[in-house]
N, C-alpha and C positions, 0 to 999 in steps of 0.2 A: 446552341450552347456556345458560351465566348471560350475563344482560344485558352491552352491552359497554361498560368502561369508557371514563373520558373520557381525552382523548388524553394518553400520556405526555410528560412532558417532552424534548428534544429530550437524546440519547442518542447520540456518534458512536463508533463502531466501523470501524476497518480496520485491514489486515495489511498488510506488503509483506516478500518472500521475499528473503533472500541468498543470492542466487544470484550475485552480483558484487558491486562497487564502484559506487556511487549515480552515477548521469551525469542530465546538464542534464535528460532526456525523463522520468528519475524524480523532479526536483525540482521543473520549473515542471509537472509533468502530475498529479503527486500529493502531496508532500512538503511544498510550500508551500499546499496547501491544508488540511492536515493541520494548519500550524500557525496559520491563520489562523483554522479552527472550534475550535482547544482553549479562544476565551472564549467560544462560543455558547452552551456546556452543559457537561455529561459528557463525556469523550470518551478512550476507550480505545484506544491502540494498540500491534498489536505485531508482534515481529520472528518471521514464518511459518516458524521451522524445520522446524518436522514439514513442511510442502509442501514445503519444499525438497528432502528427501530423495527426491524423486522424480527429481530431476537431479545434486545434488551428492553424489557416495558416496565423498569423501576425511574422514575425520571430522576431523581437524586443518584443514583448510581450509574446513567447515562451523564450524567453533568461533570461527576467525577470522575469518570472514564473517560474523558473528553479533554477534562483538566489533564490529566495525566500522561494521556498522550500527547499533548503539545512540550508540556516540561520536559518528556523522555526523549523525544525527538530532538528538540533542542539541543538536551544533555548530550546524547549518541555523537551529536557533531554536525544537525543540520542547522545551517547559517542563516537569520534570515535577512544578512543586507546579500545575499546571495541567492537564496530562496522564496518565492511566496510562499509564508507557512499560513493556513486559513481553515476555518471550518466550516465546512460543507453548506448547512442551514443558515448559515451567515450572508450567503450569495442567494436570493431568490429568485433571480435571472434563471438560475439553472431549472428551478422547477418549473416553471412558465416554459423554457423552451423545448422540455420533457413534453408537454403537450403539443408542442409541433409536431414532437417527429414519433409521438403516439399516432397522430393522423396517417401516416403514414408510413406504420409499421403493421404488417400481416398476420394476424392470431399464429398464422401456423409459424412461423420463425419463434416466436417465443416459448409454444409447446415444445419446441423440440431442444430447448435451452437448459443446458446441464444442472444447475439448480432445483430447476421446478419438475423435471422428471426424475430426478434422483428423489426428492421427497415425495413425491406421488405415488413413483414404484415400492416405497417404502410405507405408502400408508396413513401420511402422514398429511396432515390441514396443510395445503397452500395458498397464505392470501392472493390476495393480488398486489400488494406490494413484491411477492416472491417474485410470482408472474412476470410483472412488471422491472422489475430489477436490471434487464440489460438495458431498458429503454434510459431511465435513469442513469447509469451507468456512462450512453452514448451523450447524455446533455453533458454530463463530468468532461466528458473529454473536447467533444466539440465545442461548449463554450469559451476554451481559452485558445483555438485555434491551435490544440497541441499537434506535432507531427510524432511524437516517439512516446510510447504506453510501455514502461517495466511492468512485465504482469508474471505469474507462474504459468505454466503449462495449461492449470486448470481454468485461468482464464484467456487464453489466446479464444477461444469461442465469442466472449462478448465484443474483443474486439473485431474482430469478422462482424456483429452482427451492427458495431457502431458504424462501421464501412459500409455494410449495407444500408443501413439506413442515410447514412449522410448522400451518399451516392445517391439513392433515389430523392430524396429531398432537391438534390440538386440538378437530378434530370427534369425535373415537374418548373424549380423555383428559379434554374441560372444558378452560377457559383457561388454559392455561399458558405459553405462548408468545407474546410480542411480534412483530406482524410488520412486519417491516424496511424502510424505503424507499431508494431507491436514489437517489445527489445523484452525476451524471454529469459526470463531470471531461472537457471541454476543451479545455482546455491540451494535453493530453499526446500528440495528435496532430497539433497545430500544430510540436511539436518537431522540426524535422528534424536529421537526420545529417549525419555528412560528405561524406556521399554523396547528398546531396536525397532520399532515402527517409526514413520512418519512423526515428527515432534507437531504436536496439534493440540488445542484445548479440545477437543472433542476427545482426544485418546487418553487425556489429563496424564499427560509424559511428559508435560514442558520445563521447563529450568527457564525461571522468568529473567529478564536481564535485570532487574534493579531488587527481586526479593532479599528481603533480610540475608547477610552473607551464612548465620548460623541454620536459618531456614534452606539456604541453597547447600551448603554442605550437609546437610542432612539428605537431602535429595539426593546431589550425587553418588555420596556412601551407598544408598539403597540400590543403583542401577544394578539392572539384570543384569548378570555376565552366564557366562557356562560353566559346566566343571569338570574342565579337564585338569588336570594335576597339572602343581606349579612348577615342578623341572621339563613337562611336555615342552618346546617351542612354538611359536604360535606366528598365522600370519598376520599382522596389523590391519592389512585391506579386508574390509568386510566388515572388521570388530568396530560396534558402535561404539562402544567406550574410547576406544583408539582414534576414532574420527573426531567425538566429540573433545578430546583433548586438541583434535590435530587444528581445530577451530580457533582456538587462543591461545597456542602455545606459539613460541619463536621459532626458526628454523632449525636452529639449534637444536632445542628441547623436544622437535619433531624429532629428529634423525637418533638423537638418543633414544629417546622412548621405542623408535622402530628394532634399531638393535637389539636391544632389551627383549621385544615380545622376541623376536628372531631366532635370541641364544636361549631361552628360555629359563627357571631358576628366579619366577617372580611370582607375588600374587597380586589381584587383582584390586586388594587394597591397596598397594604401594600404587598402581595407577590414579586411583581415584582421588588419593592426595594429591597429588600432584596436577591433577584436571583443577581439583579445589582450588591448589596454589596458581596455577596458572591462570583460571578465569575470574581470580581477585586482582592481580596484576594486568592481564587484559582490559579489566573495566573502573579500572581505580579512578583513571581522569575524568570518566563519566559519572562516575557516583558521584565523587567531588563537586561536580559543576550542577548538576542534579539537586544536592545540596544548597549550594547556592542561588539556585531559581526557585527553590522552593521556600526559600529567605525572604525572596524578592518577587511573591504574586503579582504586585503591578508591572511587573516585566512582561510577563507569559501573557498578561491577558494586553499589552501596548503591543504587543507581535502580533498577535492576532485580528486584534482591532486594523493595523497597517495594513496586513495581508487580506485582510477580507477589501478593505478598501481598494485598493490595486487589482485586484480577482473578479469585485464588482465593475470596475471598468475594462478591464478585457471584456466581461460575460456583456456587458450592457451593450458594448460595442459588436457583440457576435451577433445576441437578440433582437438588436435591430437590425441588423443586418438580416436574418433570418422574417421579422416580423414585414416589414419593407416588401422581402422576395413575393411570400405570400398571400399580400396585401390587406396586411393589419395595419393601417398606416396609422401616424400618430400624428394625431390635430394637434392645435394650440387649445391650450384647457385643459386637454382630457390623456385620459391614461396617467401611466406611475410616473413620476420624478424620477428624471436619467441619476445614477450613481455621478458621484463626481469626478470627472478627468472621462468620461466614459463617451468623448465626440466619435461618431464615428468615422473607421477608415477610409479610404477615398478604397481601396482595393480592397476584393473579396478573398475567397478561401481558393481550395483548388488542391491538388495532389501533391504531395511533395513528392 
């Protein structure tokens, strides 16, 4: 094995799947962290259609889910002369290099991968896209040589298993692969629902960030609250109503509302307004600019178009790299047409 390089520069890498409409649990738990690390460093991200096809099988409703996650991203405040914004299926580097390190991934690591036995234990069909899903997962990360993964809790598993895998690739092949560290987002289980669970399209509790404003104050109004009388005083910590205001409100209008529940002598509509009022005010720049790229189609899809191209020459330059270790070598004549810009690096991957 060659000596190991010094740590790469700070490199971020993540996906998120359209599988719906973007709500509050996928902005403060992932989205807005996404655009807070785009001045850290590097930072690559994209819109997971190929995972999605593992749920979404209407292709006109995959295409618009697709759209629409790139306009809301944008909108939210991700940059792209700061960002690669790009879609998934755009890069097919990444699927070709999915089958390397299928070669050399173990059945039994994948059984025991939190997806595929959750739905099994459940009863339920698992393809083997399911199956297969960290493997995929590890080509997302490893082809753009990321060093740091924002993931939730519930994913810290795959990237364990993208480290496995790169790891061994790289004991058999020489350094080729970066392996990845995992930056665990927080946020996105503080989010609750309308229903004080987990905010999830599976638990349909969500408060979407861009639905119609009369559609989302209707949701609000409806949230479950308790009923203890409204001169009782009450604690804030705990009360989902209370956190999801404490999410877009100001410091200010925190500390007032805390007092309030405190002394008590409120009800539970006078919160709910004010959630109302505060989470129009919170997203008003967004809706705005949301507006405006939806004015402006050829915008969203010239980001995209840019981003996949930049994304194609990282991944081309990892694939060969990876293809090379292996020894897939590439003659004159034969095989795919390199991406453009995509020469490869004189140095390999290695541990940050």
């Amino acid at each position: 094995m060659p000596a190991e390089p010094s740590p790469s520069p700070l490199r971020v890498l993540s996906g998120i799947q359209p599988t719906g409409r973007f709500h509050w649990g996928n902005y403060f738990g992932a989205i807005r962290q996404y655009i807070e690390l785009q001045t850290a460093g590097d930072a690559y991200y994209f819109i997971a259609d190929l995972h999605a096809l593992t749920t979404v099988r209407e292709p006109a409703r995959l295409r618009a889910l697709v759209h629409d996650a790139a306009v809301d991203l944008v909108a939210l405040g991700l940059d792209p002369e700061r960002a690669t914004l790009f879609v998934q299926s755009d890069v097919p580097e990444v699927t070709e290099l999915t089958w390397l390190l299928m070669t050399v991934t173990p059945m039994g690591l994948l059984e025991r991968c939190h997806a595929y036995k959750d739905k099994k234990a459940r009863g339920l069909a698992a393809d083997a896209g399911l199956f297969t899903y960290p493997v995929l997962m590890s080509a997302d990360i490893l082809a753009y040589d990321a060093t740091v993964v924002p993931v939730g809790e519930d994913q810290v598993q795959h990237i364990e298993v993208c480290r496995d895998l790169a790891g061994t690739f790289n004991h058999l092949y020489g350094d080729v692969f970066t392996l990845p560290k995992p930056r665990l987002v927080e946020a996105g289980a503080r989010v609750p629902g309308t229903d004080g669970q987990k905010m999830s399209k599976s638990y349909e509790n969500t408060i979407d960030v861009f639905e119609e404003p009369a559609v989302q104050k209707k949701k609000i109004m409806r949230i479950t609250t308790d009923s203890r009388p409204m001169e009782e005083p009450k604690d804030p910590a705990g009360d989902h109503l209370f956190a999801l205001h404490e999410l877009v409100a100001t410091p200010t209008q925190r500390a007032a509302l805390a007092d309030l529940y405190r002394r008590g002598g409120f009800g539970y509509g006078e919160v709910k307004k004010a959630l109302v009022e505060a989470a129009a005010r919170f997203f008003a720049e967004a809706r705005q600019r949301r507006a405006d790229l939806e004015r402006d189609p050829d915008r969203i899809e010239a980001i995209l178009a840019a981003g996949a191209a930049r994304a194609r020459a990282q991944a081309g330059a990892v694939l060969d790299r990876a293809r090379q270790a292996c020894g897939l070598e590439r003659r004159p004549g034969r095989g795919r047409p390199r991406a453009a810009g995509s020469a490869r690096p004189a140095g390999g991957g290695g541990s940050p």
